[in-house]
N, C-alpha and C positions, 0 to 999 in steps of 0.2 A: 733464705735471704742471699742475694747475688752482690760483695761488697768489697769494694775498692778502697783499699790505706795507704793513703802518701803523707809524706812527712819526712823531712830532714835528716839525716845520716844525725842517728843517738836521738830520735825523738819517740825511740818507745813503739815502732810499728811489728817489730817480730813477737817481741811479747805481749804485745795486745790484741796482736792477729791468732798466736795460740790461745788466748783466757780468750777471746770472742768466739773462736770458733769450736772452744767447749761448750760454753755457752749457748750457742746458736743450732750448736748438733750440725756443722758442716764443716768441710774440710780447708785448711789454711794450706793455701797454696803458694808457695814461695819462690821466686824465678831460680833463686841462690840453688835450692832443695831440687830444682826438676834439670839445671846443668848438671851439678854431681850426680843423680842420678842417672841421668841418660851418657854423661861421660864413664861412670865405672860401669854400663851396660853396654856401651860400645852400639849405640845406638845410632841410626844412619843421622841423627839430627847431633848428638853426641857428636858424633864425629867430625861433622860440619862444625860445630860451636868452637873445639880443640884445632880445628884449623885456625879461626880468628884468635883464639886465646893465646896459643901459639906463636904467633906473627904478634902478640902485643895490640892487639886491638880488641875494638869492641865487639862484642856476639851480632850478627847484623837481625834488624828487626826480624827479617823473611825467619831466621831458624829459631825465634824468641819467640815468636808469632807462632810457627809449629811448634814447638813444646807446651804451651798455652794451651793450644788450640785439643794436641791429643789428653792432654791433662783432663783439661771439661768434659770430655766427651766417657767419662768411668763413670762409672754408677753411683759413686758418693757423693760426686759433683751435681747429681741432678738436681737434686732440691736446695741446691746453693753453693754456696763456694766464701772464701776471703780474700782475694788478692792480695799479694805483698811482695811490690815491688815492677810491677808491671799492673798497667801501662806507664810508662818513663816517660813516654813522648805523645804527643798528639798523632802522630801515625799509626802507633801502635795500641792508642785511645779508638783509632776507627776500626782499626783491625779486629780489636776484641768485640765494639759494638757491631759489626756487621757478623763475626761468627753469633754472637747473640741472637740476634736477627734468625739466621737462616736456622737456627734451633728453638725460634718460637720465647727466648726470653728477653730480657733486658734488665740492668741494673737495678738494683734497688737505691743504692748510695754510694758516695766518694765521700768516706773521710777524710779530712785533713786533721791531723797530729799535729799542734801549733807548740814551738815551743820556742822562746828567746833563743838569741843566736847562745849567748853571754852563755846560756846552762846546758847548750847544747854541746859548746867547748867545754865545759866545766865536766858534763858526764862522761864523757868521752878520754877525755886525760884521764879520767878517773880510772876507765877501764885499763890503763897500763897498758896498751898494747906499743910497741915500741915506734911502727910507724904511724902512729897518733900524736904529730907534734900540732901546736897550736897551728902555724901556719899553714900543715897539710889539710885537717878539720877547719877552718876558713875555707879555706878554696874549696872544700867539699862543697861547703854549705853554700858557697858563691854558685857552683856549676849547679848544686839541687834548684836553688830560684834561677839560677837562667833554663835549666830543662822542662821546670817542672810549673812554674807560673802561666805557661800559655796553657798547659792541661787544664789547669784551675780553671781557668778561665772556660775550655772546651765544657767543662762539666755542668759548669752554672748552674743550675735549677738542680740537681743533683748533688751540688756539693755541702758537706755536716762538718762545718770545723768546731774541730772539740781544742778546749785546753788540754794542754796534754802533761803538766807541771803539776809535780804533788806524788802522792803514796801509786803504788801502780792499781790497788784494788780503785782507789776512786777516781782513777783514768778511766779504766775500763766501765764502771758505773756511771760515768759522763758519757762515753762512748753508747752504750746502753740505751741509755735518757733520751740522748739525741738524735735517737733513730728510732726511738716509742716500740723501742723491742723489748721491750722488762716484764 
C-alpha cells in the first residue's frame, strides 16, 4: 500500500504513520528522518539541504523531491511505503505522482488526520516544548491550512479523512477501516 498522511502540526501523523506501517508491513517514510540522515551522511543532497537550513530558509522542493525520490527506489519501499510529511505542496504533489508514474505505481490514498484546532493547541502545550506557545501553534496551524488545503483539494478522489481524536489505538483502527485494509 502506497499512503500519504497529512494533517496539522499535533494531529497524530508520526505515530500513526509508525503503528500503520507495522501494520501494513511497509516502511514510514519521514522527510524530518531522511534530512537527518542524509545530513549526518554528508550526502551531496545533505549537503544541499544544510545550505538552505543554514541561510534560515526552507529545504527547496528540487532537494526534498530527491531525498523522496532516492528513498523509494530501496527495496523495502517496493511493495509500499507511508508518507509523512511530504508532499507539503501541490508541486511536490506532482513531483511524487510523476516519479510513481515512471516506476509503474500510483497512490493508493491521502489520509487526512482531522483534528479541532482547540485540541490540537491543547496537545501541543501539552507536550511542554518551550517554543510551543499558543500563538506559535496558531500560526502553525494558520500556515498548515494555507499550504496544505490546495493539496487536499489536488488529491480529491484519493483523499480518506479519518477523525483523528480519541485513544491512539482507535485512531489507527479508524485509519484501518477507512482504507478496507483490516
Amino acid at each position: 500500500m502506497r499512503l500519504v498522511l497529512v494533517g496539522p502540526p499535533g494531529a497524530g501523523k508520526g505515530t500513526q504513520a509508525v503503528r500503520l506501517a507495522e501494520r501494513l508491513e511497509v516502511p514510514h517514510i519521514s522527510t524530518g528522518d531522511l534530512f537527518r540522515a542524509n545530513l549526518s551522511a554528508d550526502t551531496p543532497l545533505g549537503l544541499a539541504a544544510k545550505r538552505f537550513m543554514d541561510a534560515g530558509e526552507l529545504v527547496s522542493d528540487e532537494v526534498t523531491v530527491g531525498m523522496v525520490r532516492e528513498r523509494l527506489t530501496e527495496d523495502d519501499a517496493a511493495k509500499g511505503f507511508i508518507l509523512d510529511g511530504f508532499p507539503r505542496t501541490v508541486a511536490q504533489a506532482d513531483a511524487l505522482g510523476e516519479m510513481l508514474h515512471a516506476a509503474g505505481d500510483d497512490l493508493d490514498a491521502v489520509v487526512a488526520l482531522e483534528v479541532p484546532e482547540d485540541v490540537l493547541v491543547e496537545r501541543l502545550l501539552g507536550r511542554g516544548r518551550t517554543d510551543d506557545t499558543e500563538a506559535v501553534i496558531r500560526r502553525r496551524q494558520e500556515i498548515y491550512r494555507d499550504e496544505t488545503a490546495p493539496l487536499l483539494e489536488h488529491y480529491g478522489d484519493l483523499l480518506v479523512t479519518v477523525d483523528a481524536v480519541g485513544e491512539i489505538e482507535q485512531i489507527t483502527e479508524r485509519v484501518v477501516d477507512a482504507l478496507g485494509a483490516g
